[in-house]
C-alpha positions, 0 to 999 in steps of 0.5 A: 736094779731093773735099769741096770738089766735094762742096760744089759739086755739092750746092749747084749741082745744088739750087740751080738744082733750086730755082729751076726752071731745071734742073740746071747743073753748077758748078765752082770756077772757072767763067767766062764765055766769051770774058772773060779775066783781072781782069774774069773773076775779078770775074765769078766770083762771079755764075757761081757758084750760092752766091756769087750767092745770098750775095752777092744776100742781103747786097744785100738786107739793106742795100736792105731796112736804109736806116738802116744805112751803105752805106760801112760795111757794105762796109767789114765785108763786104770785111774778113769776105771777106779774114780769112776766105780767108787764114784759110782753111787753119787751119780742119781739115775746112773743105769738110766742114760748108762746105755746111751752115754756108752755107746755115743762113747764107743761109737766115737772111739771106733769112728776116730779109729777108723778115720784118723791115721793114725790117731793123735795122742791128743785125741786118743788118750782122753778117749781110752780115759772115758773108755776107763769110766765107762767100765768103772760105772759098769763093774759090781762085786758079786758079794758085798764089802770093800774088799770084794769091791776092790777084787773086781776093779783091779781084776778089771784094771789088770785086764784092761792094762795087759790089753793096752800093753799088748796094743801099745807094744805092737802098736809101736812097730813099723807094722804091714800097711794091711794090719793097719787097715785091718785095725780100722776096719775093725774099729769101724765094725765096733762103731756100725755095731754100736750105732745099731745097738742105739737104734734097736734099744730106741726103737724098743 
C-alpha cells in the first residue's frame, strides 16, 4: 500500500507542478462532490492526474490516426484495461516500477502524437492498448468483492470508450489544419509534463 501512494503522490504533485497549476494532492480514490455511486466511479478517471493524462493521450493518438477504426481501438483499449486489472495481483513489486512504466509510456505516446502526422494505425493502436493496461493496473474498488471490482473496471472502460468515440468521430472529419496542430501541441505538453514528472520523482 505504501508504493502504491508513492505512486500517487509523485504523479499527482508533478503532474499539476507541470502543468503550472499548483500542487493537488491525489488519491486512489477520489471524486467528485456531491456525485455518488456508477456515475462517480466513471468519473474517477478525470479526477485522477495520470488516468486523465492516459486517457487524453489515447484520445489523441486516434483523433491525430484518422485511418485507424475508431470501433476497433476501443475494442483493444477496453480488453488491455480488463486483462490487465484481473491481472493485477499476479505481477510481484507492481507499484514499484508502476510510475516509472506509466510515464516512459505516456511520454512515448505524447511524442508519437506530436511528431507523426498523422499517426499510423500501426503504431497508434498498440499504443492506446498499453494506454488500457496502465489504466487497468491502476484501478481498485473501493470496497472489496468481484462485484464492486467489476463496477470500477466498466466505469472506467465506459469513460475511456465515450473518449475514443468522441476523438475517433471527430478525428475523422477533414478538420482545419489549426485544430491539428492544436492536438499535438497538446500532446507535446502531455510528453514535457511527463518528462518532468520523471525527473521530480528521481530526484526525490
Amino acid at each position: 500500500m505504501g508504493e502504491r501512494a508513492l505512486a500517487h503522490n509523485s504523479f499527482g504533485v508533478a503532474t499539476f507542478a507541470a502543468a503550472g497549476l499548483g500542487a493537488t494532492p491525489v488519491c486512489a480514490h477520489a471524486t467528485v462532490p456531491g456525485i455518488t455511486g456508477y456515475p462517480a466511479l466513471m468519473l474517477h478517471p478525470l479526477v485522477v492526474s495520470h488516468h486523465l493524462l492516459a486517457l487524453l493521450a489515447a484520445g489523441l493518438l486516434l483523433f491525430q490516426a484518422p485511418r485507424l477504426s475508431r470501433w476497433r481501438s476501443i475494442a483493444a483499449f477496453v480488453a488491455a484495461l480488463a486483462a490487465a486489472n484481473a491481472a493485477q495481483g499476479l505481477i510481484p513489486n507492481l507499484f514499484s516500477w508502476y510510475w516509472i512504466a506509466s510515464s516512459s509510456l505516456l511520454a512515448a505516446a505524447g511524442a508519437t502524437t506530436a511528431i507523426a502526422d498523422p499517426v499510423p494505425p500501426r503504431l497508434a493502436l498498440p499504443l492506446i492498448a498499453a494506454l488500457g493496461v496502465l489504466l487497468g493496473f491502476d484501478i481498485h474498488a473501493e470496497v472489496a468483492g468481484p462485484w464492486a471490482r467489476a463496477e470500477a473496471v466498466s466505469a472506467t472502460a465506459l469513460t475511456g470508450s465515450l473518449m475514443l468515440l468522441l476523438a475517433g468521430f471527430a478525428g475523422g472529419y477533414h478538420l482545419p489544419r489549426p485544430v491539428r496542430v492544436l492536438a499535438r501541441i497538446l500532446a507535446a505538453w502531455i510528453t514535457a509534463a511527463v518528462v518532468m514528472i520523471l525527473a521530480f520523482a528521481l530526484r526525490s
